[in-house]
Structure formats: structure tokens, C-alpha cells
N, C-alpha and C positions, 0 to 999 in steps of 0.2 A: 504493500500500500504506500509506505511511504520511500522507497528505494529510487534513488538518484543513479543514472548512469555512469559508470565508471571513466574517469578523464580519458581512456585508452579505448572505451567503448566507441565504435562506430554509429552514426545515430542517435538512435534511442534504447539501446537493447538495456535492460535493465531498470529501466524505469517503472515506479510503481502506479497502481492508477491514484491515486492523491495528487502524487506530484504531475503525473500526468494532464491531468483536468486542472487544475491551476494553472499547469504551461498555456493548456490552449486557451483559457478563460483570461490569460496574458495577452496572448494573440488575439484575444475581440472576438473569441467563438462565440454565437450564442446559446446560448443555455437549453435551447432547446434542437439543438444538433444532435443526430442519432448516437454519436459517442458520448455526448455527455447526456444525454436521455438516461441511455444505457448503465451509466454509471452511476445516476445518482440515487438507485433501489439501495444498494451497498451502504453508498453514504447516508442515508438516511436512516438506515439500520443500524451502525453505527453509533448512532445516538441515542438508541436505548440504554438505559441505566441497569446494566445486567454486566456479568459475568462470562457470559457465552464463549467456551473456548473456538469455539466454529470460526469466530468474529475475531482471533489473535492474529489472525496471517503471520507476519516474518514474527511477530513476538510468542508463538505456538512453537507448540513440540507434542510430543509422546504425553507426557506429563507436566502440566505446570503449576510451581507450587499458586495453593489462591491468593495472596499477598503480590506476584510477581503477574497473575493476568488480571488483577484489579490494574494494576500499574500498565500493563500492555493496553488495555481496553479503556483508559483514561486517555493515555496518549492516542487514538483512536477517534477517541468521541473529539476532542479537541479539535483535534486535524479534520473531521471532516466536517464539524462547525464552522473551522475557517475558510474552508474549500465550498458550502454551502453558501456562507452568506457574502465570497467574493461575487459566486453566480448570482446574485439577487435574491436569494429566497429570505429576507429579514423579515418579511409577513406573515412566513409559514408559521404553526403554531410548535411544530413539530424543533423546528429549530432557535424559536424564541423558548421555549421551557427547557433547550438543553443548555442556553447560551444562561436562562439564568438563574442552573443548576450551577454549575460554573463560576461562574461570578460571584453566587454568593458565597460559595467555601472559598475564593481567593479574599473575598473583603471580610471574612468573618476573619480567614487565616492574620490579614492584614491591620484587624484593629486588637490582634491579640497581643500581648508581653512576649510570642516566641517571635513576630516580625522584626523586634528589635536586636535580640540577639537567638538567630537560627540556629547556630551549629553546639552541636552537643559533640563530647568528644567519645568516642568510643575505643578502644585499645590504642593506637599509635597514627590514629585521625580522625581530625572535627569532619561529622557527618550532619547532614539534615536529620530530626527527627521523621518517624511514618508519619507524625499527624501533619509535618509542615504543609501548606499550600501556595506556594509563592505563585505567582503567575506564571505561561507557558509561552512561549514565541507564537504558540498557535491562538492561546488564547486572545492576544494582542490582535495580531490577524485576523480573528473573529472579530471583533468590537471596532475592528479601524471601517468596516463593511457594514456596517451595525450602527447609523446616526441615531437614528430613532431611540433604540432600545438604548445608544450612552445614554441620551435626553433621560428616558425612565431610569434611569440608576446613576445619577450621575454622583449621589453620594459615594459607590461604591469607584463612582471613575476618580475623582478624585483623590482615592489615597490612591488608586493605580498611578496618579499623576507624580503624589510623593513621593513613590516606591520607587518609581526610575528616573527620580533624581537624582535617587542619592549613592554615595559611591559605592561602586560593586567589589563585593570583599573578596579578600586572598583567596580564599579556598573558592573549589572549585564545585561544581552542584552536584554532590552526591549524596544519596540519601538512603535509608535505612528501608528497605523492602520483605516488612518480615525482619529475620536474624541477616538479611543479606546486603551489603550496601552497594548500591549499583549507580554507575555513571547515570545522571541526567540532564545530558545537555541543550536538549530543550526549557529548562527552567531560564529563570531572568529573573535574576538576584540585586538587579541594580541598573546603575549608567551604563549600558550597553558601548557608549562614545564621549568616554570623560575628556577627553583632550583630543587636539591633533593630530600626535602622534599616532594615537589608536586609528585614526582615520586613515591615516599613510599607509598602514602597516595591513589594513585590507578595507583600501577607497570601498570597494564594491558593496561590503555589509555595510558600512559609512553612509551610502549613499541609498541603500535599501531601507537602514535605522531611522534617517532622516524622513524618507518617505512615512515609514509607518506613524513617523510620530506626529506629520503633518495631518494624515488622516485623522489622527486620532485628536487631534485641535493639541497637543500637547508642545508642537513646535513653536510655535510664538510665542510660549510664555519661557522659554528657556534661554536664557542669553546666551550660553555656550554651545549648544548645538547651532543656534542661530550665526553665531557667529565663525562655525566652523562649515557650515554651508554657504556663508558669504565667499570665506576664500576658496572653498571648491569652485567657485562661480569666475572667483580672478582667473582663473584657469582657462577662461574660454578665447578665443582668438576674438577678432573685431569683427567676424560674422554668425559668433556667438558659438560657434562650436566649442567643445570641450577635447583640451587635449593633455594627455599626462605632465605634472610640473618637471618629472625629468624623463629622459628617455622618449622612445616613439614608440613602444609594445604599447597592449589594447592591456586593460585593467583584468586582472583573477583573481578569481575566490577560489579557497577550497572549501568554504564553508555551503554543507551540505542544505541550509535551509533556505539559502536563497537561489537554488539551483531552479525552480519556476520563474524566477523573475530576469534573470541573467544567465549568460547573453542571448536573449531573443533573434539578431541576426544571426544568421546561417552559415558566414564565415567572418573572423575576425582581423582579416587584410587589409590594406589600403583604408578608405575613408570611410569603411564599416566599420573601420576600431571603435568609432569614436561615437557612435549613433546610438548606443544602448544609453549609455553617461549622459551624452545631452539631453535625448528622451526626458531620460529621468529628475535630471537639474531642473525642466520647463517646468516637469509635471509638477513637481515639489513647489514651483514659485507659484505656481496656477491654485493648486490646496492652502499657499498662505495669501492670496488675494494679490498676488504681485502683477504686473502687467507686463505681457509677453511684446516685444516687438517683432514682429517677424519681417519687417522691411531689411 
């Protein structure tokens, strides 16, 4: 479901249908195309509040302990509430009671005494506790698709707003599943883009963060992202393109969560290096009310 193509794949081989149907709902497919028709029985299953190992795909096996497919079928629901309400279904009822099943364990998580200090320590490292709830990259992705339903909960968006101000701690998201502690790096523990630096060191999530946070109305009030998307913007030449501050290579991630969003063109040569970044610079000025010139 959520499986990203391998950098040395050809294509698409290995993509899951999650990331898949995001790519294309990148591309302006509409929602009602026989492949996303197709796919959205799944997701919409998905968001049931069950157990159901049927429902684990890559996080299934023979046996899974039930602490580690509560955890498998969480990350599940998430992902395909953000995959739901990028297609337009924020009306559905089916996907407004999951978004605000959701929502309210991360704001119950977040007005608790373990928001302030999460990590417990357990033999030879600070883990998350099982109860923790911090937010999910997918849940974000939900709610930046989701105006209406921030409007109704907007108590609960604003400590979301708190929450990824403030600075993202040493340790890394791993948390107590059962007796087991397992990587989760879909959590967002903090400032995703505390400084510049971090923005240099992979422009492309930089520039994906910025986006999510404009949807989510949370970029205008932040000086420092604000002003770390200013100088991504000195970047452009005088016909407004975008091109690297050093070097002439096209911008990589390796970061697997943004692999629906980037790179959209087909090959990244010549003057397609640079058409994914500009896209996205316009898009970002256009979500904070900026005025595009395109003369």
C-alpha cells in the first residue's frame, strides 16, 4: 500500500496503491477515473476502526503480535484518510468520522503532561511510550485537504499549530509497541525545518514542509519558515525560474514520503530540472495570497 519505487527501479515497479493514487491525484487525475474508482473500495475500508489482519498488506505476516497490527492498521487508516480527502471526499461521512477519530487522540495526546516530555527511557534508550499520540505526516496531509472540518476543530488545530513549532528533539520516533520498540518514522515530533541548513540538506522535503504548512494556514504565522521560503525564492532567475544556489543537478530526496509529490516530470535533464521547484514555489505563494506575475 504504501511502497515507493526503488531509485534503480524502472518506472513504477514497486509502487504501492496509496502512493500510487496520490501520484496520479498529483497529476490532476480525476477522482472519478477507472483506476482511482477502482481503488478507493480499499481505501475506504481502510478506515474502519478494527483490527482486521486481511487489511495489514506489507505490515502482515503469518502471525502478528495484536499491539504491532493495531500499529500496522493505524498507519493504514491515516494514509488513506490523506489519500481520501486529497481526492475530495471531505463530505463523505465515512471519512469525516475517521479524520475525527484521529484528531481527537492526537489533541487529547497533545493537551496531556506526556506532550511535554515524551520519551521514557527504557534499558539503554528514551522511547515513546504505547499511549503516546503525536501527530502522523499522514495525518497532516489529511487536515491540509480538510478546510472545513480544520474550521470545526480548530481548537484541536491549534495546538497542532504549537506542536510544530517547537523544536524537534534529539531522539528519534521510536516507540514502545507492546514489549517491542519499533522505528516510526512517520510521527512529527516537532519543527520539521528549524533553520536553513535543514532546508539545504534536502531543499525537496523543504519545499514539500512549506507547502503542507501553507495549506494548512500555519505558514504565515511562522517567521522562520516564512523566511526560509523567501530565500528559496532569491533562487529564481529574472524569468522567475528556480535554479539550485550551487551546482546545475535537479534537487533529491530520499525521503520516502514525499515520493507522490516529487519529481512529477518524466525526466530530470535540461530545463525539466527545474519545473517540479518552480511549480511548487508558485503554488506555495498562491496558498499564502501572494500575487503571481507571469508576464
Amino acid at each position: 500500500m504504501l511502497g515507493v519505487p526503488s531509485s534503480r527501479a524502472e518506472h513504477f515497479e514497486g509502487v504501492g496503491t496509496i502512493s500510487a493514487v496520490r501520484r496520479l491525484l498529483e497529476y490532476a487525475w480525476d477522482r472519478d477515473t477507472p483506476p482511482l474508482l477502482m481503488a478507493r473500495r480499499v481505501l475506504f475500508r481502510l478506515l474502519a476502526e478494527d483490527d482486521d489482519p486481511d487489511y495489514l498488506f506489507e505490515f502482515g505476516g503469518k502471525s502478528v503480535p495484536e499491539d504491532l497490527a493495531r500499529r500496522g492498521r493505524a498507519i493504514m487508516r491515516e494514509a488513506a484518510a490523506a489519500t481520501l480527502a486529497q481526492a475530495g471526499y471531505e463530505g463523505d461521512p465515512r471519512l469525516r468520522g475517521a479524520a475525527r477519530r484521529i484528531i481527537e487522540r492526537v489533541a487529547t495526546y497533545l493537551r496531556s503532561p506526556l506532550a511535554q516530555k515524551p520519551f521514557v527511557r527504557v534499558g539503554n534508550q528514551h522511547v515513546l511510550p504505547n499511549e503516546a499520540a503525536p501527530p502522523s505526516i499522514y495525518m497532516l496531509h489529511m487536515l491540509a485537504h480538510m478546510p472545513l472540518f480544520r474550521n470545526e476543530h480548530h481548537d484541536a488545530v491549534a495546538l497542532l499549530d504549537h506542536h510544530l513549532s517547537q523544536p524537534l528533539p534529539r531522539q528519534e520516533a521510536i516507540q514502545l509497541c507492546g514489549s517491542k520498540a519499533i522505528a516510526q518514522p512517520h510521527l512529527v515530533l516537532g519543527d520539521m525545518l528549524p533553520n536553513r541548513s535543514a532546508a539545504d540538506h534536502d531543499l525537496v522535503f523543504a519545499i514539500v514542509w512549506l507547502e503542507l504548512m501553507a495549506r494548512l494556514g500555519f505558514l504565515r504565522r511562522n517567521e522562520n519558515w516564512c523566511k526560509i521560503f523567501d530565500r528559496i525564492l532569491d533562487d529564481r532567475d529574472e524569468r522567475g525560474v528556480w535554479h539550485p544556489h550551487k551546482g546545475m543537478s535537479a534537487a533529491r530526496s530520499s525521503n520516502p514520503f514525499i515520493w507522490p509529490m516529487y519529481p512529477l516530470e518524466e525526466n530530470l535533464s535540461g530545463d525539466e530540472r527545474w519545473t517540479d521547484i518552480t511549480f511548487r514555489l508558485g503554488l506555495i505563494a498562491r496558498l499564502l495570497g501572494r500575487q503571481i506575475d507571469l508576464t
